[in-house]
C-alpha positions as a Markdown table, in Angstrom:
| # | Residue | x | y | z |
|---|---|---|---|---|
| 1 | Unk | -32.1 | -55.1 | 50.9 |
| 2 | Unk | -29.1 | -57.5 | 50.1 |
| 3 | Unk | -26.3 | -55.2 | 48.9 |
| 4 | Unk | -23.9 | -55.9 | 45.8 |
| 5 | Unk | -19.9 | -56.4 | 47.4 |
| 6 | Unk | -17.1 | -56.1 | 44.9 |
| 7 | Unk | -14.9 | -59.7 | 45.4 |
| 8 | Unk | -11.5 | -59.3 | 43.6 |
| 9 | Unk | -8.7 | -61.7 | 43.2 |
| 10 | Unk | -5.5 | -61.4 | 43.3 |
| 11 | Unk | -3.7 | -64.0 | 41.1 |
| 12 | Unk | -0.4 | -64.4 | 42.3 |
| 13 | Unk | 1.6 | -61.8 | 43.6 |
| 14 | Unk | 5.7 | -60.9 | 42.7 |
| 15 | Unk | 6.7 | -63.6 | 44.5 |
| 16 | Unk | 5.4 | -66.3 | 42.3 |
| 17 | Unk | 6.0 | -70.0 | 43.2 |
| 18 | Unk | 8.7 | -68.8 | 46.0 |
| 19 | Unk | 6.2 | -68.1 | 48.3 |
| 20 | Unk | 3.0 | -69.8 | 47.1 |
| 21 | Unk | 3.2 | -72.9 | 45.1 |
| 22 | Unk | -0.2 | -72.7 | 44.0 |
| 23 | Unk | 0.4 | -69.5 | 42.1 |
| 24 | Unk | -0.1 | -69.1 | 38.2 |
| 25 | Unk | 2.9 | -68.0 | 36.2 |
| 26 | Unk | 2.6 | -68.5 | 32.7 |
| 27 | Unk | -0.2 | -66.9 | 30.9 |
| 28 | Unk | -2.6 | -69.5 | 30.1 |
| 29 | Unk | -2.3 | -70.5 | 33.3 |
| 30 | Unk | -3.3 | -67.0 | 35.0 |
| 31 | Unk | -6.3 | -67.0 | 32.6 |
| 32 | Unk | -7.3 | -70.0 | 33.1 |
| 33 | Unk | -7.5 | -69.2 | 36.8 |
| 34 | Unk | -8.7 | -65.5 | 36.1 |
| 35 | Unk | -12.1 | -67.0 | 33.9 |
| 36 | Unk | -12.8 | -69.7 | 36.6 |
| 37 | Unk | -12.1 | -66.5 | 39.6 |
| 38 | Unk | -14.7 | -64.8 | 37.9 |
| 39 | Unk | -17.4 | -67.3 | 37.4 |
| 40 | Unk | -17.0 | -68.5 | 41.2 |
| 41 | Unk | -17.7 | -64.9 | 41.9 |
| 42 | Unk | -14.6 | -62.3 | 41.6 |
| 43 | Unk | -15.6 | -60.3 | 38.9 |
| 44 | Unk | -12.3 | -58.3 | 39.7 |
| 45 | Unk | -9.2 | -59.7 | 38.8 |
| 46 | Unk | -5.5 | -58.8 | 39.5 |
| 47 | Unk | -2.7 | -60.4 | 38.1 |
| 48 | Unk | 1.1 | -59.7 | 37.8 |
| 49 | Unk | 3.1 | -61.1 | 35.0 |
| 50 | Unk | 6.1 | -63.3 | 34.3 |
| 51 | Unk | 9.1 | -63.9 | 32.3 |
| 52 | Unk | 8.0 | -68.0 | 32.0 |
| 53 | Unk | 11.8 | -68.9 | 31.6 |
| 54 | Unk | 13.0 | -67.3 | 34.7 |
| 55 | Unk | 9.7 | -67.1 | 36.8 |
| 56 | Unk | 10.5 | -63.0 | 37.0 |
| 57 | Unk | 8.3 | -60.7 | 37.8 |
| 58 | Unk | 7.8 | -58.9 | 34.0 |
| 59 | Unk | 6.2 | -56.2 | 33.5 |
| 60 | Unk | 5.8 | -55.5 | 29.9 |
| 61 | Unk | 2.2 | -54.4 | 28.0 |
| 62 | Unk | 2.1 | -57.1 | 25.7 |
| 63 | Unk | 2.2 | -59.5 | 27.9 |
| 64 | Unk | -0.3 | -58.4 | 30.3 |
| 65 | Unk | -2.9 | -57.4 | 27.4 |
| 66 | Unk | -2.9 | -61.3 | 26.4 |
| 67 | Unk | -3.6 | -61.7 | 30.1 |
| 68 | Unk | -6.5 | -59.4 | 29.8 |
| 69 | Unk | -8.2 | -60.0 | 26.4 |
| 70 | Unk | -7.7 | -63.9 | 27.2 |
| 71 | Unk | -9.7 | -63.7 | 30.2 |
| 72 | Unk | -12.2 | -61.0 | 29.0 |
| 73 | Unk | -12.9 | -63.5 | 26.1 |
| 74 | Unk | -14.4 | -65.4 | 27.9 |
| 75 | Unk | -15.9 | -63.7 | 31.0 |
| 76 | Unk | -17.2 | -59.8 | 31.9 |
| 77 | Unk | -14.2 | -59.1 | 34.3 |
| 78 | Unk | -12.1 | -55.9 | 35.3 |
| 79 | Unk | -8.9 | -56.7 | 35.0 |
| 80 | Unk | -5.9 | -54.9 | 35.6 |
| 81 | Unk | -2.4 | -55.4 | 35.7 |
| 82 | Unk | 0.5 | -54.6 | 38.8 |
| 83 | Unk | 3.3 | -52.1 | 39.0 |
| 84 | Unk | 7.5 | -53.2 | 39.7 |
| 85 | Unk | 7.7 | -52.9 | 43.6 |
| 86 | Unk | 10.0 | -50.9 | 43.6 |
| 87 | Unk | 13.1 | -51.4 | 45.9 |
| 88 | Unk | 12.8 | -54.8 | 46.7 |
| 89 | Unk | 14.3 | -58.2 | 44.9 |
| 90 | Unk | 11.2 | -58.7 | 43.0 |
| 91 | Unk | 11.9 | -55.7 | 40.9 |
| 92 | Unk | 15.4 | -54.8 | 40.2 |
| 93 | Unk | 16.3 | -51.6 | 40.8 |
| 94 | Unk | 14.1 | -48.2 | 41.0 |
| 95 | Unk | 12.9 | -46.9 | 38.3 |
| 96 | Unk | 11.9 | -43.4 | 36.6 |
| 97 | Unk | 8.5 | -43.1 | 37.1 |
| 98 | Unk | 8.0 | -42.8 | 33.2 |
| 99 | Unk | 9.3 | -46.6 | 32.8 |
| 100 | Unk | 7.9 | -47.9 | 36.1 |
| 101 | Unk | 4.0 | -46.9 | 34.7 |
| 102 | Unk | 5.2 | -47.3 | 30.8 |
| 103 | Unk | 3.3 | -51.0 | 30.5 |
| 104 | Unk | 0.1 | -49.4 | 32.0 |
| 105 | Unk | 0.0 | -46.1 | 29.9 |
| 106 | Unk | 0.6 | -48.6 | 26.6 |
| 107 | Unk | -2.9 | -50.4 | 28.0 |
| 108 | Unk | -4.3 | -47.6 | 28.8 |
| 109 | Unk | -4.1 | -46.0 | 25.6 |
| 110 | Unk | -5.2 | -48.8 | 23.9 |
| 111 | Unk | -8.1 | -48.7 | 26.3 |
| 112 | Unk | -7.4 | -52.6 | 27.4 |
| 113 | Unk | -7.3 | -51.4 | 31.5 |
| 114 | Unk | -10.1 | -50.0 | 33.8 |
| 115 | Unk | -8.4 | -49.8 | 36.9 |
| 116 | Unk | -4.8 | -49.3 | 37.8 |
| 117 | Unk | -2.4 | -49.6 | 40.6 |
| 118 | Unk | -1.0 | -46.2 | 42.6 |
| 119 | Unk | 0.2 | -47.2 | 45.8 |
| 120 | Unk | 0.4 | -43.4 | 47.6 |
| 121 | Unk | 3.3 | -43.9 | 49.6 |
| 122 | Unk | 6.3 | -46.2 | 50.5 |
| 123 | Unk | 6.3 | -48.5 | 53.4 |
| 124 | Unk | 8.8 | -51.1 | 55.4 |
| 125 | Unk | 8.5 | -54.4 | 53.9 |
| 126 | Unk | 9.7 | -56.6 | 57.3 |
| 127 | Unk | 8.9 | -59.5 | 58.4 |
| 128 | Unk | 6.9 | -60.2 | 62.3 |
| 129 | Unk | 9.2 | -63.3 | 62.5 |
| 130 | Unk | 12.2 | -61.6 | 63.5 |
| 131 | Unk | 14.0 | -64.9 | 64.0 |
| 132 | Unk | 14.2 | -65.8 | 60.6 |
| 133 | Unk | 17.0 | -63.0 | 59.9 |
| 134 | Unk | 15.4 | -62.1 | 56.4 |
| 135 | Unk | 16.2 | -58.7 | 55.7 |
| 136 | Unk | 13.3 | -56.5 | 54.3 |
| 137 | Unk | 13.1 | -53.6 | 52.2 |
| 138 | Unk | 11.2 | -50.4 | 51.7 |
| 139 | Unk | 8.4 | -50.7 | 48.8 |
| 140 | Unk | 9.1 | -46.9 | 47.3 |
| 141 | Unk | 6.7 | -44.8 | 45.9 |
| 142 | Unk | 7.6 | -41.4 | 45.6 |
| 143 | Unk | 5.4 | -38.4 | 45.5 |
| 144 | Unk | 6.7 | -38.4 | 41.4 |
| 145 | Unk | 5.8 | -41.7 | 40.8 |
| 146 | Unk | 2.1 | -41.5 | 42.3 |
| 147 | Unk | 1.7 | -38.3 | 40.3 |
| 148 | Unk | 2.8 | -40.0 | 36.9 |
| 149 | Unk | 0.3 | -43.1 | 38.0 |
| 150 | Unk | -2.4 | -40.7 | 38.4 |
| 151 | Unk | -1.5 | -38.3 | 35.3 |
| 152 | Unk | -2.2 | -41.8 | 33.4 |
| 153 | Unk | -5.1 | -42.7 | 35.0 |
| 154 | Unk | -7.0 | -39.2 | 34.6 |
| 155 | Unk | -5.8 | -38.8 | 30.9 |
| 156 | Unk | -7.5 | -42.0 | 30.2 |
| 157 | Unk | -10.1 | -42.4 | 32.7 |
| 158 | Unk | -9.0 | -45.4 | 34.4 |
| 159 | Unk | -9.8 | -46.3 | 38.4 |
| 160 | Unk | -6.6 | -45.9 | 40.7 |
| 161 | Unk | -6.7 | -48.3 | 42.9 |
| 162 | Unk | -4.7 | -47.7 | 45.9 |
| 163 | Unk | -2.7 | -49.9 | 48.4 |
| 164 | Unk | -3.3 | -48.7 | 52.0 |
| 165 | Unk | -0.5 | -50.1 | 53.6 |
| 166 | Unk | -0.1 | -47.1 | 56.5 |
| 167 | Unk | -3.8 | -45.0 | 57.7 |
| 168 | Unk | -1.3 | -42.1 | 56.2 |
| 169 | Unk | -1.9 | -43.8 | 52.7 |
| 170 | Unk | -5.2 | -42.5 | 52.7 |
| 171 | Unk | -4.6 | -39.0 | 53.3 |
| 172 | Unk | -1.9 | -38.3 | 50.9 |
| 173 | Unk | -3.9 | -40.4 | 48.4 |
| 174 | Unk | -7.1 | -38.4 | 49.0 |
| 175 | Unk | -4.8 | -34.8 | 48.6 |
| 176 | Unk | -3.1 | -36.2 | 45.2 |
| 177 | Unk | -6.4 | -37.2 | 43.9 |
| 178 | Unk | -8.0 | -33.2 | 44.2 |
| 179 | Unk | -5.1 | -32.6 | 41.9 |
| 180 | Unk | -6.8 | -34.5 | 39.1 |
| 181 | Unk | -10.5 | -33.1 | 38.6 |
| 182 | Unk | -10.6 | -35.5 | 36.1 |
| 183 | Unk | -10.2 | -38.3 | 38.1 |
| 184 | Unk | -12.2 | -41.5 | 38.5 |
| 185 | Unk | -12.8 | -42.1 | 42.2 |
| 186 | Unk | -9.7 | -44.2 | 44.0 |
| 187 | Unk | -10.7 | -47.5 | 45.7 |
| 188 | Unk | -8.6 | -47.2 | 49.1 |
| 189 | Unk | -7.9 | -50.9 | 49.5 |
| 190 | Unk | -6.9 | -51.4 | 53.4 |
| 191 | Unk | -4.2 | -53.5 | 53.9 |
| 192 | Unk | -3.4 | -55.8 | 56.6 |
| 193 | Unk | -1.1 | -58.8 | 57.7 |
| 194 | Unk | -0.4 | -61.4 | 59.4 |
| 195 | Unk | 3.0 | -61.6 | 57.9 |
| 196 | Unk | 4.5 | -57.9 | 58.1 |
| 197 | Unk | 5.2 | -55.8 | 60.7 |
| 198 | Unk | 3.4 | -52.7 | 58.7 |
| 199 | Unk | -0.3 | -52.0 | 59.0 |
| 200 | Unk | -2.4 | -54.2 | 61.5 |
| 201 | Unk | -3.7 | -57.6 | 62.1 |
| 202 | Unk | -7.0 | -58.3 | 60.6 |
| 203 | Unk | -9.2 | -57.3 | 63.4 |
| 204 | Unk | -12.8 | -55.0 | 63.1 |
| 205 | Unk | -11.1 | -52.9 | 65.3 |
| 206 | Unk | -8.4 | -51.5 | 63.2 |
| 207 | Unk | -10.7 | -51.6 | 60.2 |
| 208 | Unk | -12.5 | -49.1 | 62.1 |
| 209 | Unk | -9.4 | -46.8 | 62.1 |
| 210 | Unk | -9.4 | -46.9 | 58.5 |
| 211 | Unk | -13.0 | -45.9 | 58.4 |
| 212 | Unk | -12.6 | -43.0 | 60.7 |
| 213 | Unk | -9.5 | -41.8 | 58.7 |
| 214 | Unk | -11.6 | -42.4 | 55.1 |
| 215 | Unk | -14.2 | -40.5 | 56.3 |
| 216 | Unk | -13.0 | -37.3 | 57.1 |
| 217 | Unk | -10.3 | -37.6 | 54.1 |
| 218 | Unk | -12.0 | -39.4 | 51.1 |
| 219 | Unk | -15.6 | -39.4 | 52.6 |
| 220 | Unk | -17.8 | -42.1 | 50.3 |
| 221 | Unk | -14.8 | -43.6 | 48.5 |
| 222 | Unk | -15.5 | -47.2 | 48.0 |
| 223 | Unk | -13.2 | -49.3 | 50.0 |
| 224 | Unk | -11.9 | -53.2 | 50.0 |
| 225 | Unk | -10.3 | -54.7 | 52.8 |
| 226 | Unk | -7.2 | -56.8 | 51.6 |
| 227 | Unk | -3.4 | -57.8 | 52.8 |
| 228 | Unk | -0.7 | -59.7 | 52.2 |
| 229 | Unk | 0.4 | -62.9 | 54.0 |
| 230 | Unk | -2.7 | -62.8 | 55.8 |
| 231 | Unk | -6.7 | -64.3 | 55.9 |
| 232 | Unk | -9.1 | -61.3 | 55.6 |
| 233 | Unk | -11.9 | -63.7 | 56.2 |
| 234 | Unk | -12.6 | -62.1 | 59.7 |
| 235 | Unk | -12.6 | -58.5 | 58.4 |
| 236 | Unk | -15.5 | -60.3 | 55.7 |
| 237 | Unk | -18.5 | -59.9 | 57.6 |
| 238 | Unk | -17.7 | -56.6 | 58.9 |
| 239 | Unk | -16.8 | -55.1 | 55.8 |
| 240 | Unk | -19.8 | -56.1 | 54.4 |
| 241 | Unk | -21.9 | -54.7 | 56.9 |
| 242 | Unk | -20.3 | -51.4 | 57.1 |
| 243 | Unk | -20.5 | -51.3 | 53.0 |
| 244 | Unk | -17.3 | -52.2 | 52.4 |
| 245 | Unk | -15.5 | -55.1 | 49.7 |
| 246 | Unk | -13.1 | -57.9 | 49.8 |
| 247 | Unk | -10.0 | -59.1 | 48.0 |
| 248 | Unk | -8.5 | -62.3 | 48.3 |
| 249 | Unk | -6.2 | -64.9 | 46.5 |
| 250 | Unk | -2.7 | -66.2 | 46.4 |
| 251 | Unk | -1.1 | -62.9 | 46.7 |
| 252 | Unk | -2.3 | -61.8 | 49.6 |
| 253 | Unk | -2.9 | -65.4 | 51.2 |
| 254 | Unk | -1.1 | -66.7 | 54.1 |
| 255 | Unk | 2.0 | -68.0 | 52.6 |
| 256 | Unk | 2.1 | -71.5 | 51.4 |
| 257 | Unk | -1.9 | -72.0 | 51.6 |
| 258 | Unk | -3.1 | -75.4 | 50.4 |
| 259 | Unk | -6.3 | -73.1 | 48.5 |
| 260 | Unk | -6.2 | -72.6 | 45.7 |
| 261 | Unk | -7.3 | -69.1 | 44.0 |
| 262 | Unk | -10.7 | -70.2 | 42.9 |
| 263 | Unk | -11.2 | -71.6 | 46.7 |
| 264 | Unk | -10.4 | -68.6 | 48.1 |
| 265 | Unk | -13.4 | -66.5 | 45.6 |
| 266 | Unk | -15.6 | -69.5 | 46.6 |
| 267 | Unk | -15.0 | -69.1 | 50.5 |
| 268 | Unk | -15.0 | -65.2 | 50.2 |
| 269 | Unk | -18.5 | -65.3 | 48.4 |
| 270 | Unk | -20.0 | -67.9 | 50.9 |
| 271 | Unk | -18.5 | -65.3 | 53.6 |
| 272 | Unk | -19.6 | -62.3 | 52.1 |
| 273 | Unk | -23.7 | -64.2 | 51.3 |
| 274 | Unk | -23.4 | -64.8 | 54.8 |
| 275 | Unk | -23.1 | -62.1 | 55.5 |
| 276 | Unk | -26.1 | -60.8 | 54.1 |
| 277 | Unk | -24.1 | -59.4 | 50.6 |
| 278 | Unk | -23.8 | -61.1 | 47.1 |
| 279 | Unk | -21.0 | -60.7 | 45.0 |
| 280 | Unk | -21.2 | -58.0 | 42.6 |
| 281 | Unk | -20.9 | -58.5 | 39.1 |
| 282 | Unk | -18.4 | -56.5 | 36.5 |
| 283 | Unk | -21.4 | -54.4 | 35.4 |
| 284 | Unk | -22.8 | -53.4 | 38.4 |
| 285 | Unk | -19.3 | -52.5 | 40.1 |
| 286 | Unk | -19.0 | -50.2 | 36.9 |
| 287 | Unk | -22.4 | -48.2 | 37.3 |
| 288 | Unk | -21.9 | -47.9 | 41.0 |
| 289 | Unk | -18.4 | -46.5 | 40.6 |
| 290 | Unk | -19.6 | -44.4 | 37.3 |
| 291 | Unk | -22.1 | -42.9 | 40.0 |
| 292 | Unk | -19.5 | -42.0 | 42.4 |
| 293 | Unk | -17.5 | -40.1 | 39.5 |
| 294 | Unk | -20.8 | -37.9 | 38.7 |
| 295 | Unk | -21.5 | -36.5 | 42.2 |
């Protein structure tokens, strides 16, 4: 039986044009690119916003609900908006976790988000190519600011969906979950690269290290495998046999890719049909979620 696997795209990323000049910025352009996403296939879609006079990362609710209700206009879609990363250049300084989530409790009591971003844990941000002599940073998230992304999420039912940058991401994410009965299951979106030193190539064997970690801590949590400055096309098939999904796009693409966002859906869902999957539709990704909630 062909099995439905979520495809999501990531729009653009905080780095905007700096590091992939193909990305969206302003916000017809990111839903543009978000509608044509989801009708190659992505019926997930993940965008951060931007201040179109300085090409900022900006993180405000209004602008990210025009991102939203522009693209579902037109298309059934999850969309969902990004969080400051915290501690590095792309974000100013750290914030209270109050501020940090305020854009995404504004949406989410307007009930314009489904899933969220709550990345359970902070992680080096340094690049493999030591000889460049960039200095990195640590993305921060501390334990109050995954609380206050959860609180948000369980008071107004909306998915977490977490970053698993370290296998240690998972466990803390799966104890500060059984805090919130009222919950929606967290996707655990494993993250590798090709770029950064943290995490793991994209190789089926350290996928499998995930798994083993997923099961014993989250066990039937739905998983994606992901990145950033990295192709997860090799991880494709093997996440979709071992019931996995996939995110791609200009966020988490190799840096300075010459593919475009909708190319990316286009060669994920080719990938993903090959491998004996079809991409899931918004709808279906919502009942087979919703079902996960009600065990």
């Amino acid at each position: 039986m062909t099995r439905d696997v979520w495809i999501e795209v990531a729009l653009n990323g905080p780095w905007g044009r700096e590091r992939q000049p193909l990305a969206p910025l302003g916000v017809a352009e990111i839903v543009a690119e978000g509608i044509a996403c989801a009708r190659a296939g992505a019926a997930i879609v993940h965008a951060h916003a931007f201040d179109e006079a300085t090409g900022r990362q900006r993180d405000d609710w209004e602008t990210y609900a025009r991102i939203i209700e522009g693209i579902r206009s037109k298309v059934d879609a999850i969309v969902y908006p990004t969080i400051p990363i915290a501690g590095s250049g792309y974000a100013g300084e750290l914030r209270g976790a109050a501020e940090r989530y305020a854009h995404l409790s504004e949406l989410a009591r307007r009930g314009l988000v489904e899933w969220a971003v709550v990345d359970p844990g902070s992680v080096n941000f340094t690049r493999l190519d030591a000889a460049r002599g960039e200095p990195g940073f640590v993305y921060l998230n501390p334990e109050d600011h995954v609380a206050e992304g959860l609180r948000i999420c369980e008071a107004h039912g909306v998915r977490p969906s977490y970053a698993v940058y370290e296998l240690g991401f998972t466990r803390l994410g799966a104890l500060m979950a059984a805090r919130h009965p009222r919950l929606p299951t967290p996707v655990y979106r494993f993250m590798f690269s090709d770029e950064f030193a943290w995490g793991a190539p994209p190789r089926p064997a350290f996928l499998d290290a995930h798994l083993a970690l997923l099961a014993e801590a989250a066990k039937g949590a739905p998983w994606m495998v992901a990145g950033l400055g990295v192709d997860v096309t090799p991880l494709i098939e093997p996440a979709t046999a071992r019931g996995g999904h996939v995110r791609v796009g200009l966020e988490d693409a190799p840096w300075g890719t010459t593919r475009a966002n909708v190319a990316w859906v286009e060669h994920a869902a080719r990938e993903v049909s090959r491998a004996g999957g079809r991409p899931a539709e918004a709808r279906r990704i919502r009942e087979t979620a919703g079902a996960l909630d009600a065990r």
